[in-house]
C-alpha positions in Angstrom: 110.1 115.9 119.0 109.9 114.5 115.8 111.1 110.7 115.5 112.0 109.1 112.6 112.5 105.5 114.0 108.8 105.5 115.6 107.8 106.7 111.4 109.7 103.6 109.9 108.2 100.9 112.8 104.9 102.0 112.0 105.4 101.8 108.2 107.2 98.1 108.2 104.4 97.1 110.7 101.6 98.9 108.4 103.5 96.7 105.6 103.1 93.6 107.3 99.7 93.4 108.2 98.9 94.6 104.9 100.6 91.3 103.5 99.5 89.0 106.0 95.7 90.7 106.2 95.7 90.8 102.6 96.7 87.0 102.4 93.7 85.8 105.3 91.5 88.1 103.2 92.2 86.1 100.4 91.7 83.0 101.8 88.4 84.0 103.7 86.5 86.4 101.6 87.8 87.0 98.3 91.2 88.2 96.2 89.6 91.5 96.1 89.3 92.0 99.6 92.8 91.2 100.2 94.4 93.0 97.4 92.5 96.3 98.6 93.4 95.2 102.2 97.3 95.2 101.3 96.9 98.0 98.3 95.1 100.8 101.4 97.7 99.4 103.8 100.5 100.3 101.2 98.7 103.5 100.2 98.7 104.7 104.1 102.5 103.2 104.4 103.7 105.7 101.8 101.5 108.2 102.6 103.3 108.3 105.9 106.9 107.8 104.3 106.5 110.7 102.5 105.0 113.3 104.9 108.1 112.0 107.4 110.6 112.3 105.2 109.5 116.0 103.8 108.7 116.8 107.6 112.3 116.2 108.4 113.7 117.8 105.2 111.2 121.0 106.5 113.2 120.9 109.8 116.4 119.7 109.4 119.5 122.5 109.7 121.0 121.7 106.4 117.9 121.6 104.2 118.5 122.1 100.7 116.0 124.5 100.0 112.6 124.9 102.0 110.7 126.4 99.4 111.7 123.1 96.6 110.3 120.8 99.9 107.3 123.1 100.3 106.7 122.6 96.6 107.2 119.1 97.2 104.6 118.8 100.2 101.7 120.5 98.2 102.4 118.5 95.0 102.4 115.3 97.0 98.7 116.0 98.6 96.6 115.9 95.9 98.5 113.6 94.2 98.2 111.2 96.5 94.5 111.5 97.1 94.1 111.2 93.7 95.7 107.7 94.0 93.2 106.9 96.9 90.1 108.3 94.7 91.8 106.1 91.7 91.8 102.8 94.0 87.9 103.8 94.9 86.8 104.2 91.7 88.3 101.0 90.3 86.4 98.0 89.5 89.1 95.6 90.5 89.0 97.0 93.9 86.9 95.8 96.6 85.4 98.9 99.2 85.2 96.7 101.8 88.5 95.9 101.6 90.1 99.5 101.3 88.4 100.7 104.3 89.4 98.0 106.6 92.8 98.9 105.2 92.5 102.4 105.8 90.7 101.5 109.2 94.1 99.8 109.6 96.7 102.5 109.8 95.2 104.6 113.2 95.0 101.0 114.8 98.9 100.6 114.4 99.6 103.5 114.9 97.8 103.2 118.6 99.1 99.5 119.0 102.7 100.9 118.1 102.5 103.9 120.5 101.5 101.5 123.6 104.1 99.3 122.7 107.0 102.2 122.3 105.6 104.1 125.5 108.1 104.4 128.4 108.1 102.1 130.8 109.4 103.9 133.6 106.6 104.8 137.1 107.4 107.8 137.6 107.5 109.8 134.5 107.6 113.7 135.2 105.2 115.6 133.5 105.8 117.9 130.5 108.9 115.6 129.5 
C-alpha cells in the first residue's frame, strides 16, 4: 500500500537535516560543503515529492487523466536529472558535499522506516 504520510515524514525530515547538516557543514568544512549538503538534500526532497504525488494521481479513482500524469512522470525524469547534472557541473558546488547529501536520503529513509515499523510481537505474516 502506498502511504502518503510515510512520503511527507521522510521529505520534512530529508528537509531538516539538509538545514541543520548544511549549517555544521558550514561551520566545520566550508560554505560549499554545506550549501551542496542542503541543495542534494532538497534535490532528493522534491524528487520524492514529486514521484509521490504523480504516484497517487496514477492510482487514485478519480484521476484526471492518466495519460496528462504519464506525460507528467516522463517530463519530470530527465528534467530532474538534468538539475542534479546542473548542481555537478557547477563551480559553486562542492562534490563532496552533494554526495554526502545524496548519501543522505536512503539513510532517512531506513532511520524513518525503523522508527514507523509496528511495534506489535506478534505480527502475522503477509500483512
Amino acid at each position: 500500500m502506498f502511504s502518503t504520510k510515510l512520503t511527507m515524514r521522510v521529505v520534512r525530515d530529508l528537509a531538516l537535516l539538509g538545514l541543520i547538516g548544511g549549517i555544521s557543514l558550514s561551520f566545520a568544512w566550508s560554505e560549499a560543503a554545506g550549501s551542496s549538503f542542503l541543495l542534494a538534500c532538497l534535490w532528493a526532497a522534491s524528487n520524492l515529492a514529486l514521484l509521490s504525488l504523480f504516484i497517487s494521481s496514477l492510482i487514485a479513482q478519480k484521476s484526471p487523466g492518466k495519460l496528462l500524469v504519464f506525460i507528467l512522470v516522463c517530463a519530470k525524469i530527465p528534467a530532474s536529472y538534468l538539475i542534479l547534472y546542473w548542481l555537478l557541473a557547477a563551480d559553486f558546488t562542492d562534490v563532496n558535499g552533494l554526495v554526502a547529501g545524496l548519501v543522505a536520503f536512503p539513510v532517512v529513509l531506513i532511520v524513518r522506516g525503523l522508527l514507523d515499523r509496528p511495534t506489535d510481537q506478534l505480527v502475522e505474516e503477509g500483512r
